[in-house]
Backbone as CSV, one residue per row, in Angstrom:
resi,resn,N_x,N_y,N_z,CA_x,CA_y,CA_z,C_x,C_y,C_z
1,UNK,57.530,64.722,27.024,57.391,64.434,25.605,57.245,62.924,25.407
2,UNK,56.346,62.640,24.682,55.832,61.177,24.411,57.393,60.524,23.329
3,UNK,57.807,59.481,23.890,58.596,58.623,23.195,58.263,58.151,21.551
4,UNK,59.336,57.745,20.801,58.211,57.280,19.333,57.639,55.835,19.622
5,UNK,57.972,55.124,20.350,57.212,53.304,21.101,56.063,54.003,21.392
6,UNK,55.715,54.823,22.613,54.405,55.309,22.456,53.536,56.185,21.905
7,UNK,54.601,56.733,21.204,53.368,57.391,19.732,52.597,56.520,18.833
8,UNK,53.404,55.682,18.458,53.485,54.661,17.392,51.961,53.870,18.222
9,UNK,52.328,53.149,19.343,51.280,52.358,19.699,49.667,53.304,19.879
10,UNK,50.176,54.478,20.205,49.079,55.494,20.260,48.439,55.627,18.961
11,UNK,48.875,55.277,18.556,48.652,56.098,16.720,47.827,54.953,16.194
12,UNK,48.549,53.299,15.960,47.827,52.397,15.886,46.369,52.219,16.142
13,UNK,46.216,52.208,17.731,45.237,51.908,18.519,43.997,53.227,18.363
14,UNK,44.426,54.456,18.034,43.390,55.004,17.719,43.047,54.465,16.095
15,UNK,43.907,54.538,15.137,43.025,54.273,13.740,43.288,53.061,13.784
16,UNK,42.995,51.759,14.839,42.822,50.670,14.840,40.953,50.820,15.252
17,UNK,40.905,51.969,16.007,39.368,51.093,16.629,38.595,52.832,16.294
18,UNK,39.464,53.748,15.618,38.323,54.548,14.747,39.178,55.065,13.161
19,UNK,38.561,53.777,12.437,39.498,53.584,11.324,38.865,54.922,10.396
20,UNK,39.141,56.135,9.756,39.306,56.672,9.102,38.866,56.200,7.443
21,UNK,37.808,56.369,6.710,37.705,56.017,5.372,37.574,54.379,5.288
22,UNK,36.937,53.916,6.544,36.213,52.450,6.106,35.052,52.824,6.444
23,UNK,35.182,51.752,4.777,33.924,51.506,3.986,33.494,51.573,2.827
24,UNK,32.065,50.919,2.200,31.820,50.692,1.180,32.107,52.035,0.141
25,UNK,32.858,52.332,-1.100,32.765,52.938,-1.837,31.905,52.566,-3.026
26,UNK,30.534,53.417,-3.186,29.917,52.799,-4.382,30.949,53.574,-5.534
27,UNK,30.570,52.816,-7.184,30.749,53.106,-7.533,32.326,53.467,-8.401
28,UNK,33.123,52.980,-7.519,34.840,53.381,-7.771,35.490,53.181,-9.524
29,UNK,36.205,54.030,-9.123,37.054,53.916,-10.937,37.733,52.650,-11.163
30,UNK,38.108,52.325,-9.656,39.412,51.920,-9.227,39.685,50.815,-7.937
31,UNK,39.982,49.880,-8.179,39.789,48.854,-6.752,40.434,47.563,-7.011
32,UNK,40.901,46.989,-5.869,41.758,45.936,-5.559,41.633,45.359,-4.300
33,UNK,42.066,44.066,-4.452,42.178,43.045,-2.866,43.288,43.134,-2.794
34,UNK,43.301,42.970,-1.728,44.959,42.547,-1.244,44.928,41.734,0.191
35,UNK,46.064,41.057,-0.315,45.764,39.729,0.820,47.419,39.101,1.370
36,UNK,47.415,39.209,2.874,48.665,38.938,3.537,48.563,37.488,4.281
37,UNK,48.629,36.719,3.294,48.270,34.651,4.135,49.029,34.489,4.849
38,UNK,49.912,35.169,5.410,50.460,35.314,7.300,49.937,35.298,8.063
39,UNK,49.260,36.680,7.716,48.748,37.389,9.133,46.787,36.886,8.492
40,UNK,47.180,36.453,7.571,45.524,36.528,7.162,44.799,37.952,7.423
41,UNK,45.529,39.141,6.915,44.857,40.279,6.486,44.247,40.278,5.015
42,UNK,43.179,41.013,5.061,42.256,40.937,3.530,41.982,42.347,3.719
43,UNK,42.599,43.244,2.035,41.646,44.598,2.580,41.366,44.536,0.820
44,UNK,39.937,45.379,1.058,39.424,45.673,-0.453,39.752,47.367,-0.697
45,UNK,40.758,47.618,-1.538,40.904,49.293,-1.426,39.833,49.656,-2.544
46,UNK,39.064,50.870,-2.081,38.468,51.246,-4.095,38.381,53.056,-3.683
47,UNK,38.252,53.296,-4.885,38.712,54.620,-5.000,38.540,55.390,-6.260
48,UNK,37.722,56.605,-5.832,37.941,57.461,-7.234,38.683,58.469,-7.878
49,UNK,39.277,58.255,-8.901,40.395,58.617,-9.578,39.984,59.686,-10.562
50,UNK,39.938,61.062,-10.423,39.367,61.708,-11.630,40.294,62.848,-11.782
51,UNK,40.244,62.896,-13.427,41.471,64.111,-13.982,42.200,63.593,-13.012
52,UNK,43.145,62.450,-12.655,44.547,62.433,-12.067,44.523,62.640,-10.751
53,UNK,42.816,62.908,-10.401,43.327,63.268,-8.644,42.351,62.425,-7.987
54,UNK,42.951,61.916,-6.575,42.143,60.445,-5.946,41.045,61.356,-5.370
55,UNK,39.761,61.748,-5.678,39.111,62.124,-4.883,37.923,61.461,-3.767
56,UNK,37.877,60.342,-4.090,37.420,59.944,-2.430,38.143,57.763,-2.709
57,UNK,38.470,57.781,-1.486,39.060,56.814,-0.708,38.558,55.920,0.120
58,UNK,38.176,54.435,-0.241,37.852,53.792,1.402,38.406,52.503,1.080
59,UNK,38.147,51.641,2.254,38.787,50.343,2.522,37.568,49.481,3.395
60,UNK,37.999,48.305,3.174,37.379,47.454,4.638,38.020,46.016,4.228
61,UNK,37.562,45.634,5.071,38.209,44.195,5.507,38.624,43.440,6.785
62,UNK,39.044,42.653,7.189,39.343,42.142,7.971,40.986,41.945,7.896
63,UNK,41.454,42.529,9.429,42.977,42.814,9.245,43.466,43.235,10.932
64,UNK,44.717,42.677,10.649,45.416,42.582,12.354,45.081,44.596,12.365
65,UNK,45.473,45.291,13.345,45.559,46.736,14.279,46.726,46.967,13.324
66,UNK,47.624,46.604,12.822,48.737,47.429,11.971,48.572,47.661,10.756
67,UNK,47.643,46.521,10.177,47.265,47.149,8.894,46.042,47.897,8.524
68,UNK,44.887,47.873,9.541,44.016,48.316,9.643,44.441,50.282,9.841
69,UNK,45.821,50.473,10.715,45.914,51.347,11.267,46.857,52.136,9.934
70,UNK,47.605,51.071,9.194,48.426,51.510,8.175,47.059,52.106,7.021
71,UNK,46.251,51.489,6.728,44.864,51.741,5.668,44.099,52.729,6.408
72,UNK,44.156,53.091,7.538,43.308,54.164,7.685,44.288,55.446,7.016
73,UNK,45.732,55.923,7.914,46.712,56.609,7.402,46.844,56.591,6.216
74,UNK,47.044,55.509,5.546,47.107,55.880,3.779,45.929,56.355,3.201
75,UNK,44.663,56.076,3.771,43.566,57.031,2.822,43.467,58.010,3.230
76,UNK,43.856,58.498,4.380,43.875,59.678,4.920,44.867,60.653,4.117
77,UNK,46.320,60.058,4.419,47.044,61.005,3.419,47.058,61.172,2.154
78,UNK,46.221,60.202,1.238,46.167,60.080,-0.223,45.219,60.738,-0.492
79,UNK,43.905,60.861,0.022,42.888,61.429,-0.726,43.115,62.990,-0.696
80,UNK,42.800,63.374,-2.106,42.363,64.469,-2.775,44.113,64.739,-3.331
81,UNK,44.871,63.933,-3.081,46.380,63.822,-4.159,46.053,63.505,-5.455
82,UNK,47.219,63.685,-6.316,47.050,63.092,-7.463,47.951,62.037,-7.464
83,UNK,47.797,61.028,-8.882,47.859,59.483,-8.981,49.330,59.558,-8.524
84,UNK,50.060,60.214,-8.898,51.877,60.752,-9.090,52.324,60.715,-7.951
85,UNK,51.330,61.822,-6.820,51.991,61.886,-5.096,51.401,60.658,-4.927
86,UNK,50.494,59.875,-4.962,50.562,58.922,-4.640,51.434,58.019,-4.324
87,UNK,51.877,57.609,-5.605,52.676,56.684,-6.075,53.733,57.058,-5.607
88,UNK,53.955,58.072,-5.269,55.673,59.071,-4.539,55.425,58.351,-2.909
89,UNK,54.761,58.566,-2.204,53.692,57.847,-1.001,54.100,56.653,-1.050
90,UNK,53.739,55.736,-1.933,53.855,54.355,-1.991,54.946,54.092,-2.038
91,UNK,56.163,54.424,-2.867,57.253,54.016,-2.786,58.049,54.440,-1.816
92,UNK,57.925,55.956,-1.025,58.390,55.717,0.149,58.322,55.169,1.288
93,UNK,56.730,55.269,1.573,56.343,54.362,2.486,56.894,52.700,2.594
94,UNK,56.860,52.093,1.198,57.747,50.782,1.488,59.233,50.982,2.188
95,UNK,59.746,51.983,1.273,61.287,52.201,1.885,61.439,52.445,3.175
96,UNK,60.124,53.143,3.693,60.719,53.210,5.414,60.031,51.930,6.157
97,UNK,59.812,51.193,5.846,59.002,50.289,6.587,60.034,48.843,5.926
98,UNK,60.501,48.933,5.043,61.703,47.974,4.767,63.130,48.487,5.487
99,UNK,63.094,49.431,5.762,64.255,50.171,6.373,65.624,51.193,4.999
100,UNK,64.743,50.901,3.644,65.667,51.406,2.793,65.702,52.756,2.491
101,UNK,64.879,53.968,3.510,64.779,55.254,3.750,65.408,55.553,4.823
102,UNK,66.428,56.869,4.505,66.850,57.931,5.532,66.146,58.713,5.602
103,UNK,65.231,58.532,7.015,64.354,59.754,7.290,65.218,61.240,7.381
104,UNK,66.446,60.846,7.298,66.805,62.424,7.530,66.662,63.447,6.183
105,UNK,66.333,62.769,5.033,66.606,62.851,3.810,64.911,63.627,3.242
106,UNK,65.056,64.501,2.655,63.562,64.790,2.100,62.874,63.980,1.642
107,UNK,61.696,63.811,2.307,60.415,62.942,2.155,58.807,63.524,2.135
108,UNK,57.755,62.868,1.850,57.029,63.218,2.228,55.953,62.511,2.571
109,UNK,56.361,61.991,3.515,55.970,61.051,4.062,55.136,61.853,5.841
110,UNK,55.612,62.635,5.899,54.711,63.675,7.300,54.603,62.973,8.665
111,UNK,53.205,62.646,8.744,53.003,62.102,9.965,52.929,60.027,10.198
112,UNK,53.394,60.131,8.627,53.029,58.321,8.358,54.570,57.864,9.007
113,UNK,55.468,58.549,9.145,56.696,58.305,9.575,57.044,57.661,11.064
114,UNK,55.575,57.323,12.096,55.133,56.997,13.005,54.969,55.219,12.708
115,UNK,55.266,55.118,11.601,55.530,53.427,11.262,57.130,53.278,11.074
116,UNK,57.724,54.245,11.068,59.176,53.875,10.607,59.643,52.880,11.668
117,UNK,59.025,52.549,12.853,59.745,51.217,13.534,59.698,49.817,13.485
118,UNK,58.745,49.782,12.051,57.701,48.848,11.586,59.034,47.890,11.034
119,UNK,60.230,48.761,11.007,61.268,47.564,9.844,61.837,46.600,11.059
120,UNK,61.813,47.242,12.511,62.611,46.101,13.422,61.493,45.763,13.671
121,UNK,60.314,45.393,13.151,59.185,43.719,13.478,59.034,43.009,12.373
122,UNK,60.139,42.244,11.539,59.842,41.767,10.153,58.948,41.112,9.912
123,UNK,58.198,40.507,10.925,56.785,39.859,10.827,55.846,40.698,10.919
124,UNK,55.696,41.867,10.844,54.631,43.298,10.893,54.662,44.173,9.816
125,UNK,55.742,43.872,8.805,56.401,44.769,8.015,55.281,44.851,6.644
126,UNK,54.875,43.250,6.286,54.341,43.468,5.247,52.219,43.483,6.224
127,UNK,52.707,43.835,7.000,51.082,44.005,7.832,51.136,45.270,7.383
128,UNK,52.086,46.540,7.550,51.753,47.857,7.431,52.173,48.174,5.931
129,UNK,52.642,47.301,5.132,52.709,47.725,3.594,51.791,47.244,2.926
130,UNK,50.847,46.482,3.194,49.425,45.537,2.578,48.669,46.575,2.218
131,UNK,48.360,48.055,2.685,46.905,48.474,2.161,48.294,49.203,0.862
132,UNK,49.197,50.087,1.409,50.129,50.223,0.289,50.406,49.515,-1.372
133,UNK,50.498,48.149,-1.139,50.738,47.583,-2.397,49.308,47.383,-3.058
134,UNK,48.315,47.098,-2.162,47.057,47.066,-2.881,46.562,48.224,-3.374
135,UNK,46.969,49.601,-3.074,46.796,50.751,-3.605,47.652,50.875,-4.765
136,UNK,48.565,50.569,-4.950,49.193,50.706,-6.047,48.850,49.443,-7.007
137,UNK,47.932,48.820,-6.641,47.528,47.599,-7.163,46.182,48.032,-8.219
138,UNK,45.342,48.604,-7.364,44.219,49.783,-7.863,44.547,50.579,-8.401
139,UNK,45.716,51.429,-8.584,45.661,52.512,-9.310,46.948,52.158,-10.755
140,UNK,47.145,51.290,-10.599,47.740,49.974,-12.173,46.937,48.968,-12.647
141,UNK,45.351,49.114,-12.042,44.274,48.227,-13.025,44.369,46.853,-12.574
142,UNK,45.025,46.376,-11.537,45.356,45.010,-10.772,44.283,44.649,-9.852
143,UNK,43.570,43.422,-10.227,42.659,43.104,-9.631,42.826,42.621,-8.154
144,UNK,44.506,42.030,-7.499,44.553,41.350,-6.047,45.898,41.325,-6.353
145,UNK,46.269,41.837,-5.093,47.780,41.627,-5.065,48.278,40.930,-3.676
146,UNK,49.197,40.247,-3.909,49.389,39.536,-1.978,50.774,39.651,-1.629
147,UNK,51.099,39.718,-0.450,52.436,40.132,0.321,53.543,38.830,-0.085
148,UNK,53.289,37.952,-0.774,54.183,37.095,-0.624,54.475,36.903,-2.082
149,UNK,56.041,37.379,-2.693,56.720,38.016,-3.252,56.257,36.800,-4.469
150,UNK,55.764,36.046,-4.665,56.117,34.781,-5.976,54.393,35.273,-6.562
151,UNK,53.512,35.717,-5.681,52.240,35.891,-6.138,52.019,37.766,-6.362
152,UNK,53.266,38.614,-6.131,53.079,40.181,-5.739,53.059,40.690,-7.128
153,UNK,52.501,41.019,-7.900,53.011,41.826,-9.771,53.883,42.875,-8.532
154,UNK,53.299,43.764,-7.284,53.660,44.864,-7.580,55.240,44.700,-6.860
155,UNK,55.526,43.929,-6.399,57.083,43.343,-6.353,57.631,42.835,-7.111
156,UNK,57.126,42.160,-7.949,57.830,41.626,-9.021,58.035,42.901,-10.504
157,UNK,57.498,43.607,-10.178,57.377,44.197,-10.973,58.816,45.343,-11.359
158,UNK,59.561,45.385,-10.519,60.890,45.880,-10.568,61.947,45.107,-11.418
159,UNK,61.548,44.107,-11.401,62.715,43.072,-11.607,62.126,42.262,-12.981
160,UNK,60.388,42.484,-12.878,59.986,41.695,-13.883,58.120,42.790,-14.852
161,UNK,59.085,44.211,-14.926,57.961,44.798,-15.366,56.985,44.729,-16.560
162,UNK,57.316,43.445,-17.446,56.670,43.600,-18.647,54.973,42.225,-17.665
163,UNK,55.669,41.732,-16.674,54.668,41.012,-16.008,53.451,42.227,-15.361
164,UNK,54.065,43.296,-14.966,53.591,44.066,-14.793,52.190,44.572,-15.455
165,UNK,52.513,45.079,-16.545,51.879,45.559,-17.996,51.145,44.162,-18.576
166,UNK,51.355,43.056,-18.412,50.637,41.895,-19.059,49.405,42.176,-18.199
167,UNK,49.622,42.052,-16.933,48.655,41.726,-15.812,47.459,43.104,-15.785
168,UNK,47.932,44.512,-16.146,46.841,45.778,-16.381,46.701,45.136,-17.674
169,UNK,46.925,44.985,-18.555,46.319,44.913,-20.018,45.339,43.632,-20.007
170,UNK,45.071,42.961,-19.204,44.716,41.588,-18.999,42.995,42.083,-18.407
């Protein structure tokens, strides 16, 4: 039985070098940058959003193997959801990749749970939550969102949600 160190790197390295849902989406309802000035990851998410359900998904950009591998997995598991599981997606996915999820605990999170070791590399952490916040960046009308918490609405946005709502109404 394969260990989770080499699932995980297995898992990467395939939707690192056959990324799943990159590429140009004409047309989208829905789209955002997102940008990690660490690692200097850039991904453009866009996406169509109809009656409430994401029905098609892509990405591209330029981005280290963890976030490339995290953005293939998230369009994979998001498309043909609605905006709601999404957003259920997004907020867990941060929690296990910050370490503030008990996987033992109902989730639904499935096969993305192959990042949960992502919280002991804190320098990788916001590599595999980047296509994440920019998805929730796109689907709240946010034109660019970036990993570093003084420039994030969608982090700040807990603590400071009417910034939130300025920034979609804007």
């Amino acid at each position: 039985m394969m260990n989770t160190k080499s699932l995980y790197q297995e898992v990467i390295l395939d939707h690192n070098r056959k990324p799943r849902n990159y590429g140009v989406l004409d047309h989208p309802s829905h789209h955002a940058v997102g940008h990690n000035p660490l690692c200097g990851d850039r991904l453009d998410i866009a996406l169509n959003l109809e009656n409430g359900q994401i029905n098609n998904i892509a990405f591209q950009g330029e981005s280290c193997a963890i976030c490339k591998a995290s953005a293939s997995m998230m369009t994979a598991a998001v498309k043909g959801k609605t905006r709601s599981d999404a957003e259920t997606l997004i907020q867990e996915f941060r929690e296990m990749a910050m370490g503030e999820r008990d996987l033992n605990h109902p989730h639904h999170l499935g096969h993305l749970t192959v990042f949960s070791g992502i919280r002991d590399l804190p320098t990788r952490v916001k590599c595999a939550i980047l296509p994440w916040h920019t998805l929730h960046a796109a689907l709240n009308a946010l034109s660019s969102v970036s990993t570093e918490a003084d420039n994030d609405p969608v982090q700040n946005a807990a603590s400071h949600p009417e910034a939130l709502n300025r920034q979609a109404n804007s």
